[in-house]
C-alpha positions as CSV (number, residue, x, y, z in Angstrom):
1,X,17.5,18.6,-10.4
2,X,19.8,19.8,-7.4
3,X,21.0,18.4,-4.4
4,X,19.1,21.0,-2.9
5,X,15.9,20.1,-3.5
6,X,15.7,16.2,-3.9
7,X,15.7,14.2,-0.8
8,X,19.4,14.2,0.9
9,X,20.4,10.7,1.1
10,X,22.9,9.6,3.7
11,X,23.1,5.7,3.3
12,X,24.5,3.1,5.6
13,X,23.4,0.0,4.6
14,X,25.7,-0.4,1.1
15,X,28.5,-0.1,3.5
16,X,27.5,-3.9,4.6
17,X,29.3,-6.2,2.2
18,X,27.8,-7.0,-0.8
19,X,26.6,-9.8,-0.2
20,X,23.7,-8.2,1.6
21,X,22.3,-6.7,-1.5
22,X,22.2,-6.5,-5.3
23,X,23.3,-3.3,-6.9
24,X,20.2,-2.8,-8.9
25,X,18.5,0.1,-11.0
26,X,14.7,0.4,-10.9
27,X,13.5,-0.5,-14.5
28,X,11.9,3.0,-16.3
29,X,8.3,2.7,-17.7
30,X,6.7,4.7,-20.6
31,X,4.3,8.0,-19.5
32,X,4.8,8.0,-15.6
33,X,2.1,10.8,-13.6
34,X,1.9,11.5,-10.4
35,X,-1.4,10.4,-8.0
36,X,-0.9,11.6,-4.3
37,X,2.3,12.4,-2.3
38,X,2.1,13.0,1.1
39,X,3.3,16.7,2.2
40,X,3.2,15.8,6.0
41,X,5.0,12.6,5.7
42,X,7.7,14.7,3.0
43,X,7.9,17.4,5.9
44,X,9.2,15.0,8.6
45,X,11.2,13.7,6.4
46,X,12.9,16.8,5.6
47,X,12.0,16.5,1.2
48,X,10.7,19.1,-0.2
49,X,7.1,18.8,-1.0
50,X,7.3,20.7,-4.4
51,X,10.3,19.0,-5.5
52,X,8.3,15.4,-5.4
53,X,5.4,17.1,-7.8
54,X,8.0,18.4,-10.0
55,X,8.9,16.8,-13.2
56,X,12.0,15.7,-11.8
57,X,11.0,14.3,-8.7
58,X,8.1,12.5,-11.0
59,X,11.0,10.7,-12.9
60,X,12.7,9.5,-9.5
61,X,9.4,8.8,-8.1
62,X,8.7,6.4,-11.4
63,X,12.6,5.1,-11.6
64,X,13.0,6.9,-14.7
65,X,16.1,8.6,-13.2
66,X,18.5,8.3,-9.9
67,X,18.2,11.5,-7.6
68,X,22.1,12.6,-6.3
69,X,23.6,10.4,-3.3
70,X,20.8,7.3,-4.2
71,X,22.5,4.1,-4.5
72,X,19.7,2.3,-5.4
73,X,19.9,-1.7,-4.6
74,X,17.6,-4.5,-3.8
75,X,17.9,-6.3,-0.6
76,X,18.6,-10.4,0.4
77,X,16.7,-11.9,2.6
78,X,15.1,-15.8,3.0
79,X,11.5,-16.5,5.4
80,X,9.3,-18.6,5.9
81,X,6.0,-18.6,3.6
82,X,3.0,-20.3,5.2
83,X,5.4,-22.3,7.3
84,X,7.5,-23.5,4.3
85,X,11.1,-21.8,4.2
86,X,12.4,-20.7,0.9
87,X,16.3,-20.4,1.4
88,X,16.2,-17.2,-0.9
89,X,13.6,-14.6,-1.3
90,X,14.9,-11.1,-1.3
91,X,13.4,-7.6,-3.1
92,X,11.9,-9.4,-6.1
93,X,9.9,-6.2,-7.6
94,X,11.2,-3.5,-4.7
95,X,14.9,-1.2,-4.8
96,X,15.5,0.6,-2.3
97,X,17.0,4.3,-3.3
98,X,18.4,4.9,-0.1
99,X,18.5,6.6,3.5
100,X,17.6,9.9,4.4
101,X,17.8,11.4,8.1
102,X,14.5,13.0,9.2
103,X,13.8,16.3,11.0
104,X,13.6,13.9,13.8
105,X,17.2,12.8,13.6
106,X,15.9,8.9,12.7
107,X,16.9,6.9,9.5
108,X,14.3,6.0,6.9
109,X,14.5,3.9,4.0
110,X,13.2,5.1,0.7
111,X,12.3,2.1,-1.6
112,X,9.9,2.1,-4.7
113,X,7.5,-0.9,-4.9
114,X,7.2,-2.0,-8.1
115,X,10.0,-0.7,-9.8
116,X,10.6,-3.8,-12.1
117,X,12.7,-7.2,-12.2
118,X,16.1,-7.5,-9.6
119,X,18.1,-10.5,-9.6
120,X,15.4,-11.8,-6.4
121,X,12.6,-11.6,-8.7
122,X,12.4,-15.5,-8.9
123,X,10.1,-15.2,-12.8
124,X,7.8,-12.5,-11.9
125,X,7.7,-8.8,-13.7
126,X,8.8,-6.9,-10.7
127,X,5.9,-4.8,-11.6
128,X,2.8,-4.1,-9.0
129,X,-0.1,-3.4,-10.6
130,X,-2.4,0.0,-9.1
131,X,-5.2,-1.8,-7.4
132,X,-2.4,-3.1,-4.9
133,X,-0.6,0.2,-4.7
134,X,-3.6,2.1,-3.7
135,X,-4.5,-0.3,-1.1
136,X,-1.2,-0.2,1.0
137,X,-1.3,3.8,0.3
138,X,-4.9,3.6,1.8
139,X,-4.2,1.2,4.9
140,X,-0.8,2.2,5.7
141,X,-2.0,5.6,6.5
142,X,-4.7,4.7,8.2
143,X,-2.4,3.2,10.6
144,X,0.1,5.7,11.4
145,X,-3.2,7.6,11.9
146,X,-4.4,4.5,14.1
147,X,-0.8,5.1,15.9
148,X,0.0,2.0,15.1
149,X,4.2,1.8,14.0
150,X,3.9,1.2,10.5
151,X,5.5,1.9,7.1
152,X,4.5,5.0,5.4
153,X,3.2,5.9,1.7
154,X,5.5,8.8,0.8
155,X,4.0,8.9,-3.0
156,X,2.0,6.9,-5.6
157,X,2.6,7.1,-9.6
158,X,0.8,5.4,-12.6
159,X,3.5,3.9,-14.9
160,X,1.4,4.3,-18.3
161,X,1.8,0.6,-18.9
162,X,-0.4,-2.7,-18.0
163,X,0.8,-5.5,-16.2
164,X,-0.8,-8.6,-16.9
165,X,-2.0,-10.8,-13.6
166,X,-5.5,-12.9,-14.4
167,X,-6.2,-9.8,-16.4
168,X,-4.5,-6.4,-17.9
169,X,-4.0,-3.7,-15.0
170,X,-3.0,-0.4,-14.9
171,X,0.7,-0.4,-13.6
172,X,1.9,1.7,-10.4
173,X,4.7,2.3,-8.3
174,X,5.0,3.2,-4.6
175,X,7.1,5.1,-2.4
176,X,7.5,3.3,0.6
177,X,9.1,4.4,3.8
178,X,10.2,2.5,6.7
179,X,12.6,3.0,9.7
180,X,14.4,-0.1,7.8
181,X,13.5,-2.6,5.7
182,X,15.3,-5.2,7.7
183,X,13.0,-8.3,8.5
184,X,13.4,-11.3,10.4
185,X,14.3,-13.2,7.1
186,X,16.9,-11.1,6.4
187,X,18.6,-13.0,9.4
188,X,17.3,-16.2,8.2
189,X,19.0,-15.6,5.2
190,X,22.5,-15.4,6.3
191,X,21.6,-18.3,9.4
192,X,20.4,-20.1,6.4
193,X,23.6,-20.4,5.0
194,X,25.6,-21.0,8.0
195,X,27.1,-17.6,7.7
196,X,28.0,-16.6,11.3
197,X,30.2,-13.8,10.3
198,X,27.3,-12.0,8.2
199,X,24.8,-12.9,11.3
200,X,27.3,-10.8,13.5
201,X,27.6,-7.8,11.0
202,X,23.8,-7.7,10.2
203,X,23.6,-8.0,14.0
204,X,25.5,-4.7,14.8
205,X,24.1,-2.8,12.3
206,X,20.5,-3.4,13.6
207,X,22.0,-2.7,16.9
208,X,23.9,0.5,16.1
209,X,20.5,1.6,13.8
210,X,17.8,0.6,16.4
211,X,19.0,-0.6,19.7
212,X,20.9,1.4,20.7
213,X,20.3,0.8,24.4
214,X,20.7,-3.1,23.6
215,X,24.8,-2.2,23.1
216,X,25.6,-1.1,26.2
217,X,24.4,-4.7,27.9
218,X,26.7,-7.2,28.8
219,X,25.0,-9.4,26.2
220,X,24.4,-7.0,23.5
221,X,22.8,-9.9,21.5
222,X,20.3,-11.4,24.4
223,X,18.9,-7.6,24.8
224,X,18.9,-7.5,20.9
225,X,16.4,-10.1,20.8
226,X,14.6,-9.3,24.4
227,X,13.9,-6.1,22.5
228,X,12.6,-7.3,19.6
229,X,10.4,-9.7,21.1
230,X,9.1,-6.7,23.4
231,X,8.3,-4.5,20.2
232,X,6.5,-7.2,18.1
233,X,4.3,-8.0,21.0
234,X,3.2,-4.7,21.3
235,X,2.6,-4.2,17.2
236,X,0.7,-7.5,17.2
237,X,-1.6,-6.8,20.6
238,X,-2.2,-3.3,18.3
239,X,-3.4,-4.7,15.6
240,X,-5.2,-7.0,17.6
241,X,-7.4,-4.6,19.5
242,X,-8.1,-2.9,16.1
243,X,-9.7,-6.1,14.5
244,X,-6.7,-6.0,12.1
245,X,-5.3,-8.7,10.3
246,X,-2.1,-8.8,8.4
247,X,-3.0,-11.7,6.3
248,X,0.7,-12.7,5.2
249,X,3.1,-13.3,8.1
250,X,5.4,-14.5,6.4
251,X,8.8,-13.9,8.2
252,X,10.4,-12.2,5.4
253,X,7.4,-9.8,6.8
254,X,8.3,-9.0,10.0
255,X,10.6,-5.9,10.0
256,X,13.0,-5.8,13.0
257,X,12.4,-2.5,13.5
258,X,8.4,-3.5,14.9
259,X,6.7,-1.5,12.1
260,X,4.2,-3.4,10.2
261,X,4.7,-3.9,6.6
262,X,3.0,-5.4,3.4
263,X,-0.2,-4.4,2.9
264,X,-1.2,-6.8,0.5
265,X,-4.2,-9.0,1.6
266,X,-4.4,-7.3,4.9
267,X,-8.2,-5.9,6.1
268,X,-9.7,-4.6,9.0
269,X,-12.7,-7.0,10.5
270,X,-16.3,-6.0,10.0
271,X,-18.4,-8.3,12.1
272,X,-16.6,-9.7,14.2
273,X,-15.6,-13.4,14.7
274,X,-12.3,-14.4,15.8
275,X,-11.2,-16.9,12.7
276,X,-11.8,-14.2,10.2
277,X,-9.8,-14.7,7.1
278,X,-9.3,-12.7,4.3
279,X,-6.0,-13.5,2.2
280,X,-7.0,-15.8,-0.7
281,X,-4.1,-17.7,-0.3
282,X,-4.5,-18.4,3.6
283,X,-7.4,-21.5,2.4
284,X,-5.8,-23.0,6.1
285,X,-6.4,-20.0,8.1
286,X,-3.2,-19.8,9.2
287,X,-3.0,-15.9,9.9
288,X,-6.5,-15.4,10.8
289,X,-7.3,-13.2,13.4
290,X,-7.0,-15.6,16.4
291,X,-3.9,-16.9,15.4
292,X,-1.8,-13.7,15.0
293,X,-0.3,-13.7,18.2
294,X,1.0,-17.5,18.0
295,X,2.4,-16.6,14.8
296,X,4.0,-13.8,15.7
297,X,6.2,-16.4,18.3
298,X,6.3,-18.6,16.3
299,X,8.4,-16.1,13.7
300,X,11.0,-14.5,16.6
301,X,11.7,-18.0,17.5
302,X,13.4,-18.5,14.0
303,X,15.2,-15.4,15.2
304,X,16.3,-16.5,18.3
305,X,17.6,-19.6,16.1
306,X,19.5,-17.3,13.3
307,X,21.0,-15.6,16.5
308,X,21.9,-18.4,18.3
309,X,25.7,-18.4,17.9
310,X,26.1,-14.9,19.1
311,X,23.9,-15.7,22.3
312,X,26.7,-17.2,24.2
313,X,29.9,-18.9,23.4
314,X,28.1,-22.3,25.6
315,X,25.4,-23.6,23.0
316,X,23.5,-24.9,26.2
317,X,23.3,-21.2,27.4
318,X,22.8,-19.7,24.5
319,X,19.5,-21.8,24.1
320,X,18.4,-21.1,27.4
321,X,18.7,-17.4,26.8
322,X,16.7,-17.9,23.4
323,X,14.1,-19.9,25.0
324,X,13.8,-17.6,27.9
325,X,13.1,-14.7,25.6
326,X,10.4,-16.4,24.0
327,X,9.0,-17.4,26.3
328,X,8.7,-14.2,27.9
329,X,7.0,-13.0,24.9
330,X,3.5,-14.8,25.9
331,X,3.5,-12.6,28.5
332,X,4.3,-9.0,27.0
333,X,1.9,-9.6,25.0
334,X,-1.0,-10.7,27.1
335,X,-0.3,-7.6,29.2
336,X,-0.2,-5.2,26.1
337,X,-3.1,-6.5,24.5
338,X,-5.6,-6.5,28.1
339,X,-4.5,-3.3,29.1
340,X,-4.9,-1.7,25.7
341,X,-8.5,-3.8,26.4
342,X,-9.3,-2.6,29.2
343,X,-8.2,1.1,28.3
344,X,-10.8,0.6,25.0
345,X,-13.3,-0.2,27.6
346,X,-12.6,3.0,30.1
347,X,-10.4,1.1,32.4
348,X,-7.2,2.9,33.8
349,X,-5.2,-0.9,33.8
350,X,-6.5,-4.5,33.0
351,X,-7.4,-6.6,35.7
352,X,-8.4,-10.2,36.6
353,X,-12.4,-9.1,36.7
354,X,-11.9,-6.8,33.8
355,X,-10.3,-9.2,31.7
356,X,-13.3,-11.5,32.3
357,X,-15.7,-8.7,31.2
358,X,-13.0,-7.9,27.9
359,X,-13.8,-11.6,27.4
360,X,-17.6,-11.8,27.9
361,X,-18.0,-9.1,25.7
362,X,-15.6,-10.7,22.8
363,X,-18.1,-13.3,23.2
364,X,-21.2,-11.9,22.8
365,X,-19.9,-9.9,20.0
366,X,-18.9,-13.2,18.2
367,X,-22.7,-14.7,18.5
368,X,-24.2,-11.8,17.3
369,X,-21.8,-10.7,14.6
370,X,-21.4,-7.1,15.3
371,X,-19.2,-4.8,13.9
372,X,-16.4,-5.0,15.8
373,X,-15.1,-1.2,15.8
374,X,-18.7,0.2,16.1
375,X,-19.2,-1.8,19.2
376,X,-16.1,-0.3,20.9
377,X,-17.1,3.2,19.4
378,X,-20.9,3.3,20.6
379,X,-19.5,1.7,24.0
380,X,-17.3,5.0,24.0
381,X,-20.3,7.4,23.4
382,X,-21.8,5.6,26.2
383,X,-19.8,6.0,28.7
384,X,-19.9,10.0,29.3
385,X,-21.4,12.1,32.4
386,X,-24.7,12.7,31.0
387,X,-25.3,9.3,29.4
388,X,-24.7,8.9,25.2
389,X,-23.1,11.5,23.5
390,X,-24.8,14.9,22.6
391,X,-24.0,15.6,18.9
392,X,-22.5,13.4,16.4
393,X,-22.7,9.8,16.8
394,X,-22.3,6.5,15.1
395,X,-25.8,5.7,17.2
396,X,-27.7,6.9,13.9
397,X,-26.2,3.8,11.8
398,X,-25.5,1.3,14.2
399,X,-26.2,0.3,18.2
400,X,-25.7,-2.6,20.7
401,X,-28.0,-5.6,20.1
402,X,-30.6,-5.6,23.1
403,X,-28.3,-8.7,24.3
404,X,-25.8,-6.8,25.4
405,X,-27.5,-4.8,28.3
406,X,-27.0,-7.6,31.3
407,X,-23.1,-7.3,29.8
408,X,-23.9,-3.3,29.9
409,X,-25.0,-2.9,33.6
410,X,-21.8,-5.1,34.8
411,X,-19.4,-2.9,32.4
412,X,-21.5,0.4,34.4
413,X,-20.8,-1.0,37.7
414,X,-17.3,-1.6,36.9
415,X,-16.8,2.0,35.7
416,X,-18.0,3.7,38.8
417,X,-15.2,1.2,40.2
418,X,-12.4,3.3,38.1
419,X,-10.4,6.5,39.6
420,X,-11.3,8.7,37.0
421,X,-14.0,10.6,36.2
422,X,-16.9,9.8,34.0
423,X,-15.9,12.4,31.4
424,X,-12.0,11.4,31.5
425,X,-12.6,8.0,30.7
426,X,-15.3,8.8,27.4
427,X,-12.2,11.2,26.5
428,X,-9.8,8.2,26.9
429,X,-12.8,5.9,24.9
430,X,-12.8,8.1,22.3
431,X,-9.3,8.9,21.5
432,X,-8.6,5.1,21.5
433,X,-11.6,3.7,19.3
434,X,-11.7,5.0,16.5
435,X,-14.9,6.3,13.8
436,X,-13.0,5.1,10.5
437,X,-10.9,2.1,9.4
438,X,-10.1,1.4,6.2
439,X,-13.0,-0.6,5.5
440,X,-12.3,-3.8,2.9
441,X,-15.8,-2.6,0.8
442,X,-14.6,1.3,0.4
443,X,-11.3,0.1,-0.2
444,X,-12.5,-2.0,-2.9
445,X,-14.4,0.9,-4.3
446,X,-11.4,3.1,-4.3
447,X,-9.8,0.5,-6.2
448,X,-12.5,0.0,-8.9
449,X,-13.1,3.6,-9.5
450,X,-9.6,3.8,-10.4
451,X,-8.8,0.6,-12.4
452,X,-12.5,0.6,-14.1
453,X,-12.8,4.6,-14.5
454,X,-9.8,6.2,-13.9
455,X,-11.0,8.0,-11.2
456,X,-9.1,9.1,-8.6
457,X,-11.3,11.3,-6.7
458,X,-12.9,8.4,-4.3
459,X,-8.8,7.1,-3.0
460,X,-7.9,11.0,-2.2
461,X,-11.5,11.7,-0.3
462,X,-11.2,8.3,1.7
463,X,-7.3,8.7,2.0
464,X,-8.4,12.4,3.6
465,X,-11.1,10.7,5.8
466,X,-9.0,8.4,7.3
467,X,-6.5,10.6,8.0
468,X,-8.7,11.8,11.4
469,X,-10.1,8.7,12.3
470,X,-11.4,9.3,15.7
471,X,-13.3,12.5,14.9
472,X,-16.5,11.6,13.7
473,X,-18.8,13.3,11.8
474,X,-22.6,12.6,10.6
475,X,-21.8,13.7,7.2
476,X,-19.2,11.6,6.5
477,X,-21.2,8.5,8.0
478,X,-20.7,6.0,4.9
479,X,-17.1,5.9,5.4
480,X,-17.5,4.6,8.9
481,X,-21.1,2.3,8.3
482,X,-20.3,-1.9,7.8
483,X,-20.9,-3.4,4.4
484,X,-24.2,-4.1,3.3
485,X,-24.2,-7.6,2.3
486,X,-23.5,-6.8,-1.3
487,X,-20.1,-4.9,-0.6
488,X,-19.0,-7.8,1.6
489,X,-15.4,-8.5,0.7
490,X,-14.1,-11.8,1.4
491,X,-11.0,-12.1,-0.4
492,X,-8.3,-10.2,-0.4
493,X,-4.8,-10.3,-3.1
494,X,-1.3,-9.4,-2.6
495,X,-0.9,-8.0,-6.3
496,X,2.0,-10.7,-7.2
């Protein structure tokens, strides 16, 4: 192995004190092999491509052995877990390796997920087992495809050994990227313990790594937060107009940076209906669909209390200037989230009327049950020059119940309303509402053909799919038709 070729790591965050992290190897397993690594993904990040599916970048890749300049170490942080706060939480089965600068000039963090025990691991293994590995490879690619800010799936290895949960899995590790691995708990952590000076330090790195901007205010800390607030609104009103639900937001899973994170029992809705649930642990529905955006508040407010002391030297002000920011966040994101709407629906901004037909339709979509992202895709077929779409389209395995056509004619009338032209707006439809999502049933598939099989073949071909989701095409049709209701999924598992 040589500097030259394995990644070039330039880290920052071990310069924090220690108490911000554990020094901490990953944990090597038995007969490591490779499954996927993503060449455009090792591209922008400046790693060579060959040196990943080498033999030596296998070993880093499993935690067999430490590529030159990582300083491998797992991370502190507390949260809040279904509302409940746990004081101290931190990387329990996650190290991070270290930085590298991309082609881009941006930091990234390169962490392996399941990479064994670390002083956080609170009794588990530290071990993820591949059902759970494939899944966040699958989803968080489909979202940077989405253009959603997410973290990234640099590479995916089997370990050789099982890892018990209600039964024995195949083991797997993966290469997780992210802009930082930062979170609002991390915050929490150090607030928790009534450690203002770590608050402050943890506070000028975030601001030094990704505000920037937010130093040069006269209250670097206020516009620390304002920003924040500003990027989570817009991630949440993204995953909102998708029909995406996180399913675990849990503070210790909301990265400062705005990226989302965690794709453990996350899914994309089929039919729609607003209190969709999916994590098998959310039996309250906390972090169903509808409630997203609350929780989403509800989480920066425990930021703007962890960064309370650096507000202002005057408590009284310094709580104003909290509350004010979030406060302000009900707003960002009911603008993001209508216009983004409104846009999905061939509008050039959201309006009071438009809003009202957003709404309407949300509603007849809810009493029928239809599929939420073929609705928004047939609307886009619908919407061109000539009427529906010549050539490809999702029309062959799914259309609008004949309930929808007063809606229709109202949604018509306001089109003709808009400045652009008819063939604009389909071209604005259809680069905003997407063919193919990672579907909960073909995920699922993925995952049994892999655990049950060994196969392989179905996570690369869907990964592939995904990977263009707003082209359509009739031959690939399954990967973008609902479940039948026999590959309904209802539950999804975070792998722990």
């Amino acid at each position: 192995m040589t500097q030259l070729d394995s990644p070039r790591f330039d880290n920052s965050y071990t310069a924090l004190p220690e108490r911000f992290y554990a020094r901490q190897k990953p944990t090597p397993v038995q007969a490591p092999e490779l499954i996927r690594i993503n060449r455009a993904l090792a591209t922008q990040l400046g790693i060579s491509a060959d040196w990943l599916t080498s033999p030596e970048g296998l070993q880093v890749l499993a935690g067999n052995e430490i590529a030159p300049g990582s300083m491998p170490i797992a991370t502190a942080y507390a949260g809040h877990q279904f509302g409940n706060w746990n004081p101290r939480l931190g990387d329990g089965r996650a190290v991070l390796l270290g930085e590298v600068v991309g082609v881009d000039g941006q930091r990234y963090d390169m962490q392996l997920k399941g990479a064994g025990r670390t002083p956080f691991a609170r009794g588990g293994d530290g071990r993820a087992p591949l059902g759970p590995v494939l899944r966040e490879y699958i989803v968080s690619e489909a979202m940077a495809a989405l253009e959603v800010p997410t973290s990234r799936s640099l590479a995916a290895v089997t370990t050789g050994e099982q890892v018990m949960r209600d039964r024995p899995q195949p083991g797997g590790i993966l290469t997780r990227i992210c802009s930082s691995h930062i979170r609002i708990g991390t915050f929490q952590y150090f607030a928790g313990m009534d450690d203002i000076e770590a608050v402050q330090t943890l506070a000028d790195y975030v601001i030094n790594r990704h505000y920037p901007e937010a130093g040069e205010s006269e209250r670097p800390y206020v516009a620390l937060l304002q920003a924040v607030i500003g990027r989570q609104a817009t991630l949440i009103a993204q995953w909102q107009q998708l029909g995406f639900i996180h399913g675990v937001m849990n503070t210790d899973n909301m990265l400062i940076s705005g990226e989302t994170i965690d794709y453990g029992p996350c899914a994309f809705m089929d039919a729609y209906h607003p209190e969709t649930v999916f994590s098998s642990i959310d039996r309250g529905g906390r972090y169903a669909y509808i409630n997203q955006p609350g929780i989403g508040q509800w989480n920066l407010a425990w930021l703007a209390r962890a960064l309370l002391p650096l507000l202002d030297k005057d408590e009284d002000l310094a709580v104003q200037a909290a509350q004010q920011a979030i406060d302000d966040y009900v707003g960002l994101y009911q603008a993001t989230y209508y216009d983004l709407m409104a846009r999905k629906l061939g509008m050039a901004a959201s309006d009071e009327s438009n809003t009202a037909l957003i709404e309407e339709l949300l509603e007849l979509m809810k009493e029928s049950g239809t599929d939420y992202t073929l609705t928004f895709r047939r609307l886009s077929e619908l919407a061109g020059p000539q009427g529906p779409i010549e050539g490809d389209s999702v029309a062959d395995i799914f259309d609008l119940p004949a309930s929808f056509a007063p809606w229709q004619e109202k949604w018509q009338r306001a089109l003709e309303q808009q400045p652009a032209s008819s063939a604009e707006r389909q071209k604005q439809m259809l680069a905003l509402n997407p063919a193919y999502i990672a579907r909960n049933h073909l995920v699922e598939e993925v995952i049994r053909a892999a655990e049950d099989e060994g196969d392989l073949q179905p996570f690369h071909a869907l990964i592939d799919r995904l990977a263009s989701p707003f082209d359509y095409h009739a031959q690939d049709a399954r990967y973008a038709m609902p479940p039948t209701p026999e590959q309904v999924v209802r539950a999804t598992f975070c792998g722990t």
